[in-house]
PAZA-810600 format. One record per residue (C-alpha): residue in three letters; x, y, z; residue number from 1. Coordinates in pm, whole numbers, padded with zeros to 5 digits. Each point is the difference from the previous one (the first is absolute). Last residue first. Layout:
# PAZA-810600
LODREN   rest       c1       c2       c3    nr
LODREN    ala        X        Y        Z   NUM
...
***
This chain:
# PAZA-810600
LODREN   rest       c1       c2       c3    nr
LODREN    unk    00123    01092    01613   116
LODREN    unk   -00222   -00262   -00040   115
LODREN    unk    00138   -00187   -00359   114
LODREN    unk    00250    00239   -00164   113
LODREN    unk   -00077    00016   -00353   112
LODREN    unk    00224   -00190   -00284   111
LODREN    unk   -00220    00092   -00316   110
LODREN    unk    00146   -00127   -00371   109
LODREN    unk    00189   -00264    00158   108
LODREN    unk    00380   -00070   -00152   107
LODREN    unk    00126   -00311   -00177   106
LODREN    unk   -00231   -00256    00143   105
LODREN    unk    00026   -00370    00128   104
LODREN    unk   -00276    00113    00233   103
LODREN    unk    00209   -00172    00284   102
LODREN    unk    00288    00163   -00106   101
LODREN    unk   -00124    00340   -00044   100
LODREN    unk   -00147   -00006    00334    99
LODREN    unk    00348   -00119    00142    98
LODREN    unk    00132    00288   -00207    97
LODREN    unk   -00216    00270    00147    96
LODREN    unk    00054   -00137    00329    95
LODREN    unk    00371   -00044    00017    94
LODREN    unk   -00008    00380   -00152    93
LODREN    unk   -00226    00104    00280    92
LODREN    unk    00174   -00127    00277    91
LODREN    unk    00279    00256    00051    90
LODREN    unk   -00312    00313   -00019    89
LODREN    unk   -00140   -00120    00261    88
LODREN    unk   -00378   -00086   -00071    87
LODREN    unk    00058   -00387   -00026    86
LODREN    unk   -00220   -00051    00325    85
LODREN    unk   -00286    00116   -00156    84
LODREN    unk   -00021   -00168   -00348    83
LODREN    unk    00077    00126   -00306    82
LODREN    unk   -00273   -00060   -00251    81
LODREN    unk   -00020   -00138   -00363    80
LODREN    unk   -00174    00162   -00339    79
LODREN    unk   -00001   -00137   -00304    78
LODREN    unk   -00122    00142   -00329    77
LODREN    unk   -00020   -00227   -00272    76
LODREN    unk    00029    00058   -00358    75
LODREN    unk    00376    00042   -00017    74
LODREN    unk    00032   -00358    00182    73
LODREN    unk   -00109   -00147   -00318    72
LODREN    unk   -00348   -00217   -00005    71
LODREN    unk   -00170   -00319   -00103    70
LODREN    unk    00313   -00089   -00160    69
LODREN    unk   -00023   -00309    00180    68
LODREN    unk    00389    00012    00134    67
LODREN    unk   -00147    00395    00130    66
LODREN    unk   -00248   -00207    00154    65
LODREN    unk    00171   -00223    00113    64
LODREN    unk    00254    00211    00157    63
LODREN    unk   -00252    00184    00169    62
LODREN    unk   -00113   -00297    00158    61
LODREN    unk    00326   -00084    00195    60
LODREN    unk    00032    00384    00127    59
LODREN    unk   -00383   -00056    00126    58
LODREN    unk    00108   -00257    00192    57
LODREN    unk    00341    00113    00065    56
LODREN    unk   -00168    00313    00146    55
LODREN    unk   -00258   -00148    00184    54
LODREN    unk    00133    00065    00395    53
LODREN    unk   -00288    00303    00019    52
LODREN    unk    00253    00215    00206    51
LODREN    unk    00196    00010   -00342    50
LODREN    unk   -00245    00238   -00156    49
LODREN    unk   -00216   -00102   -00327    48
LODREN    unk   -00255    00197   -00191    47
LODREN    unk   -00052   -00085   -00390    46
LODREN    unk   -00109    00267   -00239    45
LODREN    unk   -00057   -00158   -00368    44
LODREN    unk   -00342   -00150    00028    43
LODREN    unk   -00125   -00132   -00326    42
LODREN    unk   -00181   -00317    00124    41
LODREN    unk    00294   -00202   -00107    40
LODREN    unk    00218    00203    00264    39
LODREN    unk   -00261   -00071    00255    38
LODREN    unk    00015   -00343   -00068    37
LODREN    unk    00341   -00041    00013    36
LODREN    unk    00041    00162    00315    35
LODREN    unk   -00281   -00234    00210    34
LODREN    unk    00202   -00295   -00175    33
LODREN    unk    00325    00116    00161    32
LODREN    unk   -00161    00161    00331    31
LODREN    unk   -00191   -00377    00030    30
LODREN    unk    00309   -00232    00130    29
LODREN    unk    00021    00262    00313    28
LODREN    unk   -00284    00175    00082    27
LODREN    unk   -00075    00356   -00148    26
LODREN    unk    00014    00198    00383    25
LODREN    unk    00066    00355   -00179    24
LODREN    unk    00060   -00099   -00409    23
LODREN    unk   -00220    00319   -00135    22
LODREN    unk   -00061   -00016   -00328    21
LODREN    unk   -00021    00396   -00144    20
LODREN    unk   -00247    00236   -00141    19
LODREN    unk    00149    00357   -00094    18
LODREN    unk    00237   -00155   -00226    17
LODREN    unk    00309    00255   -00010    16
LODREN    unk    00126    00035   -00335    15
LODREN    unk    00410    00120   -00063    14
LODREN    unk    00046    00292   -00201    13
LODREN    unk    00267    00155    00309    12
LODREN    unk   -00281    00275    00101    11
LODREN    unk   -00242   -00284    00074    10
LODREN    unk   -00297   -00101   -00279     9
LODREN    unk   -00270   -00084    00215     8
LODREN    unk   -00219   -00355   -00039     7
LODREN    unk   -00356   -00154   -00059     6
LODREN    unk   -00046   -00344   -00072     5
LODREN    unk   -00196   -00109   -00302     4
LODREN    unk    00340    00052   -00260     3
LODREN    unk    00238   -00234    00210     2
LODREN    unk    00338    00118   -00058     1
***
């Protein structure tokens, strides 16, 4: 984890970076690029939500990076949304994994629900 940005140690060990990159309205073909360089920059909280439409984008460069060895999954902490209409409780697994796939992630470290 990156040393210069603050974070809290949660109940479970894990460490939640108090600053995060936001990916709200990241255009498409730039998300990817806009990720990397945020992760090189020593930021370790990233903030996606499926309503954005960027998850394979950002999915796509998280690969690389973790390909790069620029980072392991373990050191990031990744949070994704569930969007309104998906609030019944039969959608939320299709959403959860769709997220997942798109991310190209084994599990999310925040999964909040996005305007309840």
């Amino acid at each position: 984890m990156a040393t210069d940005i603050p974070s809290l140690q949660l109940s479970n060990g894990a460490h939640f970076p108090l600053i995060g990159f936001g990916t709200w309205k990241a255009q498409p073909g730039v998300v990817g690029s806009a990720i990397g360089m945020a992760i090189n920059n020593g930021c370790r909280h990233l903030d996606c939500a499926a309503a954005y439409k960027n998850e394979k984008e950002i999915g796509d460069a998280l690969q690389a990076i973790f390909a790069k060895g620029q980072v392991q999954r373990q050191q990031l902490f990744i949070t994704s949304k569930l969007w309104n209409t998906m609030h019944d409780p039969c959608d939320v697994p299709s959403a959860i994994k769709k997220t997942l796939a798109d991310l190209q992630l084994e599990y999310l470290d925040l999964y909040l629900i996005h305007w309840p």
